[in-house]
Structures are given as structure tokens and as C-alpha cells.
N, CA, C and O atoms as a printed pandas DataFrame, in Angstrom:
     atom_number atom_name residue_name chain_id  residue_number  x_coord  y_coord  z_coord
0              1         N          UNK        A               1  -17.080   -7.471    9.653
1              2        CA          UNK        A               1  -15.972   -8.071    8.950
2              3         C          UNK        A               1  -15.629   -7.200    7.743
3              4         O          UNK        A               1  -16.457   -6.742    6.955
4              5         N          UNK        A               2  -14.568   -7.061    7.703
5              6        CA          UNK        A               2  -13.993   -6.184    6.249
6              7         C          UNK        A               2  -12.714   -7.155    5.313
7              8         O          UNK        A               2  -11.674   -7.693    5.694
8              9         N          UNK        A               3  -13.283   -7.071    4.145
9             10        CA          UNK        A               3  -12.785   -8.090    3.204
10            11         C          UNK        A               3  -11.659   -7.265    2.164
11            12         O          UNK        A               3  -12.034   -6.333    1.453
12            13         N          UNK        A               4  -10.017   -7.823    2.192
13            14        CA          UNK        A               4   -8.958   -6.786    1.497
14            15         C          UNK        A               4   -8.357   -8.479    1.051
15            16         O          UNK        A               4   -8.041   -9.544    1.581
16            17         N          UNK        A               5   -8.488   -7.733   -0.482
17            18        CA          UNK        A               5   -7.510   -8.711   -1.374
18            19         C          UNK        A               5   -5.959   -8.603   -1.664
19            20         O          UNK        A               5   -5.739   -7.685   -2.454
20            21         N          UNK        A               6   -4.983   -9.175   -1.317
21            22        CA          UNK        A               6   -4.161   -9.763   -1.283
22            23         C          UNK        A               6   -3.444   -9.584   -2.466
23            24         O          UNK        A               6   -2.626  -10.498   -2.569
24            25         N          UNK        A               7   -3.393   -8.798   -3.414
25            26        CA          UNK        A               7   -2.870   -8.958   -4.723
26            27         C          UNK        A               7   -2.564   -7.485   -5.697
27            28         O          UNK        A               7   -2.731   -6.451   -5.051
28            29         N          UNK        A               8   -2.217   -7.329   -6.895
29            30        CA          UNK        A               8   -1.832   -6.249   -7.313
30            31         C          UNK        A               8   -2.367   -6.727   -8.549
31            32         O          UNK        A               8   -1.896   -5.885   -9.314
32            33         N          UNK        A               9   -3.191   -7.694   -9.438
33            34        CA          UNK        A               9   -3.674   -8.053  -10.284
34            35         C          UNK        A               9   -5.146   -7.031  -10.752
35            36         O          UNK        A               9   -6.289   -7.298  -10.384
36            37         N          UNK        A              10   -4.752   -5.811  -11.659
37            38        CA          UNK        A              10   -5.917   -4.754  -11.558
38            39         C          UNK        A              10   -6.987   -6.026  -11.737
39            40         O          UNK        A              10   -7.658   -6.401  -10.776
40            41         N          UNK        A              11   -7.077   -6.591  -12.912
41            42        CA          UNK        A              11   -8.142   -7.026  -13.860
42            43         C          UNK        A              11   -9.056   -7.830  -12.532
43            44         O          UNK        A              11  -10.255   -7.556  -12.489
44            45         N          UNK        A              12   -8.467   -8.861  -11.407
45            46        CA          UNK        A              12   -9.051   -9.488  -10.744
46            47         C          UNK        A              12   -9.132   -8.836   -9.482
47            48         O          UNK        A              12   -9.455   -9.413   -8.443
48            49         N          UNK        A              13   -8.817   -7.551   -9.582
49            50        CA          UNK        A              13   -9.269   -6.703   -8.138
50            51         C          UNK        A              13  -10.750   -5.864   -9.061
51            52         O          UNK        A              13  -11.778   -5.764   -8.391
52            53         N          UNK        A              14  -10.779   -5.410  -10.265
53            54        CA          UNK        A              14  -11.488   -4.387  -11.041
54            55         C          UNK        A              14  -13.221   -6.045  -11.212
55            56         O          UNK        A              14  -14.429   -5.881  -11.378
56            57         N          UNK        A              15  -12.376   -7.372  -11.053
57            58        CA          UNK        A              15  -13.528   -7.946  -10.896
58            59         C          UNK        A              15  -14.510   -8.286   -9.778
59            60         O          UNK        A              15  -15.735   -8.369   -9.863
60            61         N          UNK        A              16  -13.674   -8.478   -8.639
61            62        CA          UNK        A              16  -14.286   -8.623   -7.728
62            63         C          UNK        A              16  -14.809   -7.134   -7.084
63            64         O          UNK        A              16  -15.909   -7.033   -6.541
64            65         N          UNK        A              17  -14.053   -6.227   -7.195
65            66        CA          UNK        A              17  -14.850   -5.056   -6.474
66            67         C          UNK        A              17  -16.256   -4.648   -7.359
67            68         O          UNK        A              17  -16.939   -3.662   -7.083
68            69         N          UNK        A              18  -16.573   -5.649   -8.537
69            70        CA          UNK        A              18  -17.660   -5.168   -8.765
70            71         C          UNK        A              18  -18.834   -5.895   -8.177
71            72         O          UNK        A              18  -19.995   -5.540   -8.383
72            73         N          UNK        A              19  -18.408   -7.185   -7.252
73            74        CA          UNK        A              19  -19.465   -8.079   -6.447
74            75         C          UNK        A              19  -19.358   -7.118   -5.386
75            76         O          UNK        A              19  -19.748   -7.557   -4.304
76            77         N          UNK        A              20  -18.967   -6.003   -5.381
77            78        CA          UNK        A              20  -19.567   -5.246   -4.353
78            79         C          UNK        A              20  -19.079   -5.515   -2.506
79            80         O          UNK        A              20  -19.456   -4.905   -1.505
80            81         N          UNK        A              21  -18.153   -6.631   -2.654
81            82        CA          UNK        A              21  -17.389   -7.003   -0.933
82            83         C          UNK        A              21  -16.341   -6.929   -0.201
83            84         O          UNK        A              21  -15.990   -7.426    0.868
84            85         N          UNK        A              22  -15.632   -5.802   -1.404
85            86        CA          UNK        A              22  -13.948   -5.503   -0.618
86            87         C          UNK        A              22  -14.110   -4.301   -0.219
87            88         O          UNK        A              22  -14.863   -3.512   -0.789
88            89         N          UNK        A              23  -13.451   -4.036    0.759
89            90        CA          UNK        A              23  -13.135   -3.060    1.205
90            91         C          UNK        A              23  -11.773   -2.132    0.890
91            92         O          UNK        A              23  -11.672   -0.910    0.783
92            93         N          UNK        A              24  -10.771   -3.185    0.783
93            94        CA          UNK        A              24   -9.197   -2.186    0.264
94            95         C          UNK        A              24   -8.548   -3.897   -0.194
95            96         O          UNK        A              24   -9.055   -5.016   -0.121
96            97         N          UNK        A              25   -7.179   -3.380   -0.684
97            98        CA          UNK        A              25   -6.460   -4.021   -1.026
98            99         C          UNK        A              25   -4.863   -4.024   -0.292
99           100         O          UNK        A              25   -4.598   -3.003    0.341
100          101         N          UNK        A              26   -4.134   -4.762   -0.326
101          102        CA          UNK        A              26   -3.125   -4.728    0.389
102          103         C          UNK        A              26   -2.272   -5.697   -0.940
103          104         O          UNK        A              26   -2.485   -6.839   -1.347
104          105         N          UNK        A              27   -1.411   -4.818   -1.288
105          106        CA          UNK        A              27   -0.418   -5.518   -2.116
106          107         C          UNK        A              27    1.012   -5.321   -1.694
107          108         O          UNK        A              27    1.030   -5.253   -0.465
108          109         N          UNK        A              28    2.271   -5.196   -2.227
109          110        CA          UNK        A              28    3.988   -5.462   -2.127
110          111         C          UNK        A              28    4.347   -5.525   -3.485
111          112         O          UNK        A              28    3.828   -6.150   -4.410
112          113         N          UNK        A              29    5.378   -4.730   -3.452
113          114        CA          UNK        A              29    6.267   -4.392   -4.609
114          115         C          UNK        A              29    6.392   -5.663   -5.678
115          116         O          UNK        A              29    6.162   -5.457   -6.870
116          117         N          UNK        A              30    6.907   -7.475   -5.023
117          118        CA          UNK        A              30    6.851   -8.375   -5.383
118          119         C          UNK        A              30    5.739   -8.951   -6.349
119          120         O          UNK        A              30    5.832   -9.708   -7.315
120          121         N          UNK        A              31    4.826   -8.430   -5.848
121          122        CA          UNK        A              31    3.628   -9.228   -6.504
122          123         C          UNK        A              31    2.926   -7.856   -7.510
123          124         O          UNK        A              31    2.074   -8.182   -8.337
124          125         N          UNK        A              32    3.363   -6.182   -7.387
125          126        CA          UNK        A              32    3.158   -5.699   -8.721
126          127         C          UNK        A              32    3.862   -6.158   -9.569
127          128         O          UNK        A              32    3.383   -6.460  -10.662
128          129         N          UNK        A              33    5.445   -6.363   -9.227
129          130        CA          UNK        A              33    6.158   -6.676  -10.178
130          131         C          UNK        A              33    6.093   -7.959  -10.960
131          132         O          UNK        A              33    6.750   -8.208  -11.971
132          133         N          UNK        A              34    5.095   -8.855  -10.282
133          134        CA          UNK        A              34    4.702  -10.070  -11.310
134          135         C          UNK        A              34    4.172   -9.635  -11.993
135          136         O          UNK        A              34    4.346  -10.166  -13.090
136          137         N          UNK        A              35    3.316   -8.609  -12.006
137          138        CA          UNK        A              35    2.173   -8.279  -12.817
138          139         C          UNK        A              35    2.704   -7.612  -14.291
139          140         O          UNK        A              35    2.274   -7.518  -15.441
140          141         N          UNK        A              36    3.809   -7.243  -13.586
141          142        CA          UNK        A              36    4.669   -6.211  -14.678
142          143         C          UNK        A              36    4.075   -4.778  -14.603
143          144         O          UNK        A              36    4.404   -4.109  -15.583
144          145         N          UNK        A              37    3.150   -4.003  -13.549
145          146        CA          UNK        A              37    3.291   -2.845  -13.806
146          147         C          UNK        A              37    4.232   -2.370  -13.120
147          148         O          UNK        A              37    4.980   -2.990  -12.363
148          149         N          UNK        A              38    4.223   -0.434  -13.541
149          150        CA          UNK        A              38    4.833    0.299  -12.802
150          151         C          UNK        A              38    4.148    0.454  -11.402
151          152         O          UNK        A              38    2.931    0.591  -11.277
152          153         N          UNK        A              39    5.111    0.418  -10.273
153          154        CA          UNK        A              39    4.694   -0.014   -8.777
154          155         C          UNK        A              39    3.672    1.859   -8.551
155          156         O          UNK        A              39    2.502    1.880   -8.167
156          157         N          UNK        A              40    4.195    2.718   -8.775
157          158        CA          UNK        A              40    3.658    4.085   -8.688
158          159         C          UNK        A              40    2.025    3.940   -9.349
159          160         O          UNK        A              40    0.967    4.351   -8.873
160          161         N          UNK        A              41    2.204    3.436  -10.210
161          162        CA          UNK        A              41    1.218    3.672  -10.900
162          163         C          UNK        A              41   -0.018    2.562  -10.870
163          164         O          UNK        A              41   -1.170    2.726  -11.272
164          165         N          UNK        A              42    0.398    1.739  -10.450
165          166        CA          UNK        A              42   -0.368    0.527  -10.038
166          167         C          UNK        A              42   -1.130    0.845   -8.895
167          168         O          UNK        A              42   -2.317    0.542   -8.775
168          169         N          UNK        A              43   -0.446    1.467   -8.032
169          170        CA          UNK        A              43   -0.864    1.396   -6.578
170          171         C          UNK        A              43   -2.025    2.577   -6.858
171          172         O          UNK        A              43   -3.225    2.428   -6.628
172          173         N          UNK        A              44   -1.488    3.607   -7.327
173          174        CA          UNK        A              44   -2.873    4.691   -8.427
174          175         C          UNK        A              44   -4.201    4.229   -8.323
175          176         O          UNK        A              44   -5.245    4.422   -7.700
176          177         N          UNK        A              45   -3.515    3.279   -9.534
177          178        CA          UNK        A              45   -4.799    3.010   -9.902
178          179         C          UNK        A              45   -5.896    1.725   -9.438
179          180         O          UNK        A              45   -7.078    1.509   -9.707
180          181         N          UNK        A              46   -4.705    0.890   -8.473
181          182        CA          UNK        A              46   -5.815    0.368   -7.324
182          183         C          UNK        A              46   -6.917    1.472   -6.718
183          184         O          UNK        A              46   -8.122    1.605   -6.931
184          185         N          UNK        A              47   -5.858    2.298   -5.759
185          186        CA          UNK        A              47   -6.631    3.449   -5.216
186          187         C          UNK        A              47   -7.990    3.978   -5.761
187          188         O          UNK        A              47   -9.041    3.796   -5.146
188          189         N          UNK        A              48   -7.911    4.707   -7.068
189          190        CA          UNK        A              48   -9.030    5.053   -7.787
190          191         C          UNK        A              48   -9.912    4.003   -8.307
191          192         O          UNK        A              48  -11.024    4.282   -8.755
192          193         N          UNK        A              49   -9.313    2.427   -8.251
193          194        CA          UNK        A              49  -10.597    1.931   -8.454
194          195         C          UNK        A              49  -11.164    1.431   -7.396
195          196         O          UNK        A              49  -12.299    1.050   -7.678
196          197         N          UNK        A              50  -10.832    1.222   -6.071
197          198        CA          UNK        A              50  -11.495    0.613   -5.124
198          199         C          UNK        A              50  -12.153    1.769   -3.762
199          200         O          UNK        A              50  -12.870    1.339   -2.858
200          201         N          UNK        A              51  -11.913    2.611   -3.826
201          202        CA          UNK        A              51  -11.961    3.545   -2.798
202          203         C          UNK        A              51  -11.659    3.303   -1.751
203          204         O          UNK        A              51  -12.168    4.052   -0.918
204          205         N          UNK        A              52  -11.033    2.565   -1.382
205          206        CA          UNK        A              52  -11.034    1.963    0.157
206          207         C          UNK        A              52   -9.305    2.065    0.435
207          208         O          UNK        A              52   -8.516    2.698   -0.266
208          209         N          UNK        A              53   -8.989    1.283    1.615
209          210        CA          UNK        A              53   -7.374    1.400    2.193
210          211         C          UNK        A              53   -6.631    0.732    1.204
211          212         O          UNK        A              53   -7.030   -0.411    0.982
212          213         N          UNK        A              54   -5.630    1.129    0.519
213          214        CA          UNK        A              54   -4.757    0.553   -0.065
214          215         C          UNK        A              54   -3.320    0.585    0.333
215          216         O          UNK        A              54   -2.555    1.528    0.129
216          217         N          UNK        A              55   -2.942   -0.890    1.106
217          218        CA          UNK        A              55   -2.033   -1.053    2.032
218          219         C          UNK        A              55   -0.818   -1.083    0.685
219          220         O          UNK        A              55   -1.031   -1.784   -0.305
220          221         N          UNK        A              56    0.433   -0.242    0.812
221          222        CA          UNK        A              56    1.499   -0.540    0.100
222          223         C          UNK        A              56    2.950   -0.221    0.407
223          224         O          UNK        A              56    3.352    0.880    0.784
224          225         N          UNK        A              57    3.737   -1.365    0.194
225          226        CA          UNK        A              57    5.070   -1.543    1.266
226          227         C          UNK        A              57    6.122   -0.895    0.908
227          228         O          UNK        A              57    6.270   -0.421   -0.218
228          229         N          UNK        A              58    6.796   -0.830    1.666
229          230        CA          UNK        A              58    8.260    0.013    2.026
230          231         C          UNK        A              58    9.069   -1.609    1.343
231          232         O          UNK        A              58    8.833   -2.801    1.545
232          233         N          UNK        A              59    9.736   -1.121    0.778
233          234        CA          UNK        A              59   11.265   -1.989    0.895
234          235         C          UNK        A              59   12.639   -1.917    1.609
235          236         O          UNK        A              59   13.519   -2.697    1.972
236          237         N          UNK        A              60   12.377   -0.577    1.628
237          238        CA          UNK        A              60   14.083    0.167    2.592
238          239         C          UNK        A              60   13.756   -0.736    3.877
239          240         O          UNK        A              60   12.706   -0.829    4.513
240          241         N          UNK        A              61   15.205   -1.478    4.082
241          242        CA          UNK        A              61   15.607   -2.320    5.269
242          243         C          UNK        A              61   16.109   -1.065    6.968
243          244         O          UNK        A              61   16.397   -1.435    8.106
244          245         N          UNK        A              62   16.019    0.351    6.413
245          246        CA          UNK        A              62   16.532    1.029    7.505
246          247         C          UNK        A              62   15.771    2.304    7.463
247          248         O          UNK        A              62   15.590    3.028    6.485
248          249         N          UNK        A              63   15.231    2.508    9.040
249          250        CA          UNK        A              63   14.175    3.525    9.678
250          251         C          UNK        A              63   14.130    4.894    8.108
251          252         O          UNK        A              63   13.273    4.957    7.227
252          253         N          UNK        A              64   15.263    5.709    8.268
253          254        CA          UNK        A              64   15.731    6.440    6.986
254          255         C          UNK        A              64   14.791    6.068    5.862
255          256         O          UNK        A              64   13.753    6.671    5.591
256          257         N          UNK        A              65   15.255    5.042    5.261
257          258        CA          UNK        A              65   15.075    4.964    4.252
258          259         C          UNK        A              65   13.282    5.138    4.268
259          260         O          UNK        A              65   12.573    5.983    3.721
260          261         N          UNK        A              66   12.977    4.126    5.015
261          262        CA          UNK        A              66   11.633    3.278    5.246
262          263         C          UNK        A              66   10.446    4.591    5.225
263          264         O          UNK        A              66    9.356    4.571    4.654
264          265         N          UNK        A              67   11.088    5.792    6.098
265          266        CA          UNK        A              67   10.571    7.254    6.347
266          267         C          UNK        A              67   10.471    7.833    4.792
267          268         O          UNK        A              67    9.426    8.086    4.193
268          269         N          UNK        A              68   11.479    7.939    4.423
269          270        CA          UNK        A              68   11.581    8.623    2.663
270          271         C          UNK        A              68   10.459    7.533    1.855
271          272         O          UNK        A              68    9.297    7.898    1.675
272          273         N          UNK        A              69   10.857    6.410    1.477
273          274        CA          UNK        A              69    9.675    5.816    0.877
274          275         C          UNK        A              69    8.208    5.731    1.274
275          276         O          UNK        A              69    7.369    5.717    0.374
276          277         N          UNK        A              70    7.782    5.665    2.710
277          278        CA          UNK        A              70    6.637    5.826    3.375
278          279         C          UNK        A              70    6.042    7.253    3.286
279          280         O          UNK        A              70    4.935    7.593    3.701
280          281         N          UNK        A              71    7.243    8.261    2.489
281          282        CA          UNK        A              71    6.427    9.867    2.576
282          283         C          UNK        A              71    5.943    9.730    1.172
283          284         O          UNK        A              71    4.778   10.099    1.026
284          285         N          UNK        A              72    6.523    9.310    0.143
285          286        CA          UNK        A              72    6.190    9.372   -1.130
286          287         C          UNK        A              72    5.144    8.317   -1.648
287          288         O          UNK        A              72    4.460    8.582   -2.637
288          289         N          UNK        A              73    5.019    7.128   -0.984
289          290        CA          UNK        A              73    4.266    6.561   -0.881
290          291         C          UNK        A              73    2.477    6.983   -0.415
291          292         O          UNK        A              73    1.432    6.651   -0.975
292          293         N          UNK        A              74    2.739    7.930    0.968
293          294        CA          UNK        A              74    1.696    8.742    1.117
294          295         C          UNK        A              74    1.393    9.497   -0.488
295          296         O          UNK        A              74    0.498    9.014   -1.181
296          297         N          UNK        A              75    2.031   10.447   -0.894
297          298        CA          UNK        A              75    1.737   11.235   -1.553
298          299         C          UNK        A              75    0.932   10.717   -3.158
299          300         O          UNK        A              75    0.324   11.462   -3.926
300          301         N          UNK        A              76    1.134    9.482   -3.290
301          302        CA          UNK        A              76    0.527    8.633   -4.300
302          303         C          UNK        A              76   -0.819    8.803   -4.722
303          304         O          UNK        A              76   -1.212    8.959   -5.878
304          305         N          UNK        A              77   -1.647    8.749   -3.430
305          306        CA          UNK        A              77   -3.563    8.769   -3.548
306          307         C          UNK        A              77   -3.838    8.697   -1.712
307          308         O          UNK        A              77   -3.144    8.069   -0.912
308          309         N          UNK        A              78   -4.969    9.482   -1.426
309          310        CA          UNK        A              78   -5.128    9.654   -0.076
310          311         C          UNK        A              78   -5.519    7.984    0.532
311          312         O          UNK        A              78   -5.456    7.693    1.726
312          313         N          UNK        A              79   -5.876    7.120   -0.443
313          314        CA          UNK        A              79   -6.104    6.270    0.017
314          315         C          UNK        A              79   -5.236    4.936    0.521
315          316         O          UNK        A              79   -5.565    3.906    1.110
316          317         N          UNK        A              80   -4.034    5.424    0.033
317          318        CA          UNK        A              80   -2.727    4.292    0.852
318          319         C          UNK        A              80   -2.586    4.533    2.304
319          320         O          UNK        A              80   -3.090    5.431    2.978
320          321         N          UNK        A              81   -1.779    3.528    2.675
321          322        CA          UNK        A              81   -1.997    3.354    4.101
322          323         C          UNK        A              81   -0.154    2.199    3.512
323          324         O          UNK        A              81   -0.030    1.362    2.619
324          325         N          UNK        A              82    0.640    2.613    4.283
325          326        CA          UNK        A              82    2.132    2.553    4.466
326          327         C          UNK        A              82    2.378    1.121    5.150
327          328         O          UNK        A              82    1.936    0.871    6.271
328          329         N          UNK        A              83    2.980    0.370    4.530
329          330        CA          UNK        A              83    3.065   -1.126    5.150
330          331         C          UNK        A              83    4.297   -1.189    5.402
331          332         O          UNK        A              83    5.057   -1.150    4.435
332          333         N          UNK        A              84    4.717   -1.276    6.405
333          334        CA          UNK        A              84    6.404   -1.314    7.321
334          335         C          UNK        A              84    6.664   -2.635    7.626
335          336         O          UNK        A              84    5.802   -3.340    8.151
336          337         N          UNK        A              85    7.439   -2.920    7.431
337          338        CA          UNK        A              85    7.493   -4.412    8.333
338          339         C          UNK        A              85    7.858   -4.123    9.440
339          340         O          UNK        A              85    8.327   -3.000    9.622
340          341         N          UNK        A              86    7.709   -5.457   10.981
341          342        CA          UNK        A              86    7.537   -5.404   12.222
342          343         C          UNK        A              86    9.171   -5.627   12.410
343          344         O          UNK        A              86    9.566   -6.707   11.971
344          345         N          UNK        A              87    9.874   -5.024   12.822
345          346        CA          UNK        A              87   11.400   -4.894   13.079
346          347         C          UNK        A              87   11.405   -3.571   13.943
347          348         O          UNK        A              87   10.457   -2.853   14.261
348          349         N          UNK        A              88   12.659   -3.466   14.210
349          350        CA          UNK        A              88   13.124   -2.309   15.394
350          351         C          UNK        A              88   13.070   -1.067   14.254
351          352         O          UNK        A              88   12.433   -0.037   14.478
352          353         N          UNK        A              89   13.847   -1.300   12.954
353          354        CA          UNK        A              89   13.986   -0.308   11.923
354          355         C          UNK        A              89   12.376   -0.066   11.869
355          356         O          UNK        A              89   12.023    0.887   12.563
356          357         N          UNK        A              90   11.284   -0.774   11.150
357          358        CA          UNK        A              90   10.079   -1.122   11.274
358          359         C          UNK        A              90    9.775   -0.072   11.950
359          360         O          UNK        A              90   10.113    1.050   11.573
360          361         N          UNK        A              91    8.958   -0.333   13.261
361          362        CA          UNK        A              91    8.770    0.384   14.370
362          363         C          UNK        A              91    9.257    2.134   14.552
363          364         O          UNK        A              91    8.440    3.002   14.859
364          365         N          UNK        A              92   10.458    2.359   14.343
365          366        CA          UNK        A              92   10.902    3.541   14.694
366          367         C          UNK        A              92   10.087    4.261   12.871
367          368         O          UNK        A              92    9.621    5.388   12.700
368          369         N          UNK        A              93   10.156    3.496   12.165
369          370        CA          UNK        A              93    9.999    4.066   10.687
370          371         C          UNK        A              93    7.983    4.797   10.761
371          372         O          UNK        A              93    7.467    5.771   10.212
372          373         N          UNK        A              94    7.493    3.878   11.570
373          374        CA          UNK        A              94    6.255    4.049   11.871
374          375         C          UNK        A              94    5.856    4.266   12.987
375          376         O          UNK        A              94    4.837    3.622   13.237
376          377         N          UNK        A              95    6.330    5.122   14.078
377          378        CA          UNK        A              95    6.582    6.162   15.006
378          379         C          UNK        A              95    6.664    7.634   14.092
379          380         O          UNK        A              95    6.036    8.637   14.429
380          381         N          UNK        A              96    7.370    7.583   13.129
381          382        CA          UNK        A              96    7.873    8.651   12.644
382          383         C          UNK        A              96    6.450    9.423   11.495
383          384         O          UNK        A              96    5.969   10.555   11.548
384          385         N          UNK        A              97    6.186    8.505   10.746
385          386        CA          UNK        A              97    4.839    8.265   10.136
386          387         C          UNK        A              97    4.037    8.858   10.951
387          388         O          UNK        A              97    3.604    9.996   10.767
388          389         N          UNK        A              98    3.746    8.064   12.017
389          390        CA          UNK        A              98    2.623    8.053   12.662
390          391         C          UNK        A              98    2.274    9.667   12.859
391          392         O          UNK        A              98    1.152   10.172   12.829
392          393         N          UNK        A              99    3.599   10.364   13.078
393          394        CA          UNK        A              99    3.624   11.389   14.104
394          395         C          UNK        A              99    3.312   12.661   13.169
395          396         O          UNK        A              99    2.746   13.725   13.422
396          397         N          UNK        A             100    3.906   12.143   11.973
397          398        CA          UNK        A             100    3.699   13.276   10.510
398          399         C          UNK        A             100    2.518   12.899    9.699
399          400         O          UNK        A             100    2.447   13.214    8.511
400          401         N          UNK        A             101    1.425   12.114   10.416
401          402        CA          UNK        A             101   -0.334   12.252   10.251
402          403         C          UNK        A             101    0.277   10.722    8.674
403          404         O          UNK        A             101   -0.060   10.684    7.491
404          405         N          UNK        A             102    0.827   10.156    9.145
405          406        CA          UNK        A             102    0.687    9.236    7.507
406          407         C          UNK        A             102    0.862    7.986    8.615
407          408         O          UNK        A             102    1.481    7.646    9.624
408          409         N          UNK        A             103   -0.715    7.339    7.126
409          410        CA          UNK        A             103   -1.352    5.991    7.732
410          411         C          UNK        A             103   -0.689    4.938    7.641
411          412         O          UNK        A             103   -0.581    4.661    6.447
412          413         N          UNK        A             104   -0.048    3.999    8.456
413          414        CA          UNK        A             104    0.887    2.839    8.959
414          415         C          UNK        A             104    0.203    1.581    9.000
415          416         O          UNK        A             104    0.795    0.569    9.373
């Protein structure tokens, strides 16, 4: 079993990864932006504190776009992993990913 928290809250991801049972985190633009950080920099510094997959989403509604944000998104920390949503745009956006070695 592998355990990924749900949230973009450093302070309560920086607490629990010290009980030693997550594996990655999976957050969305929505819920950094509660937090009020910068989404770039948040996702950072999840990365460097958890070592593990850090799932983080596309907003672009079209393949295009979804490709451009999913490349820069890679380029953040080796440890993201590109969250697409399941749509036709979706799909073709992470075909495209897939094929240029970035994790979907």
C-alpha cells in the first residue's frame, strides 16, 4: 500500500512526512491557491520535502495547451508526475507526454 496526501498545505504535509508514511503528494492549482502560495514554487518545495511522486495539474482545457503546461511542469523538480484530466483533450495531452519520457 502507498499512502499520498491530498493537499498543498506545506506545514501539514512537512508534519506528517515526518511519521515517516507518505509516499508523494498529489495536489491542484485550487487548493495551492487556498494556501496562498506561488503554484511554481509550492510544488518545489513539496518535491524537496517529500522525495516521493508529486502529482501536479494542468489547467489548460485543450491537448496544446495541456502539452505546454505539462512540459514546464516537468521541468519544476524530477519528482512531479503531470495530472491531466480524463477527456479526449486529456488523453491526446498524455499520449504526447508519455511519448516525450514525462510522467502522466
Amino acid at each position: 500500500m502507498k499512502l499520498f496526501l491530498d493537499t498543498a498545505d506545506i506545514n501539514e504535509i512537512r508534519e506528517i512526512h515526518a511519521w515517516g508514511i507518505i509516499d508523494g503528494v498529489t495536489t491542484n492549482p485550487s487548493l495551492i491557491a487556498k494556501n496562498g502560495g506561488d503554484f511554481i514554487q509550492t510544488i518545489y518545495d513539496i518535491c524537496e520535502l517529500v522525495q516521493g511522486p508529486v502529482s501536479a495539474e494542468v489547467v489548460a482545457q485543450d491537448p496544446e495547451g495541456m502539452i505546454a503546461e505539462g512540459r514546464m511542469l516537468a521541468r519544476v523538480h524530477e519528482n512531479v508526475v503531470v495530472k491531466v484530466p480524463m477527456s479526449t483533450a486529456g488523453l491526446t495531452a498524455t499520449a504526447r507526454l508519455h511519448s516525450e519520457g514525462i510522467r502522466t
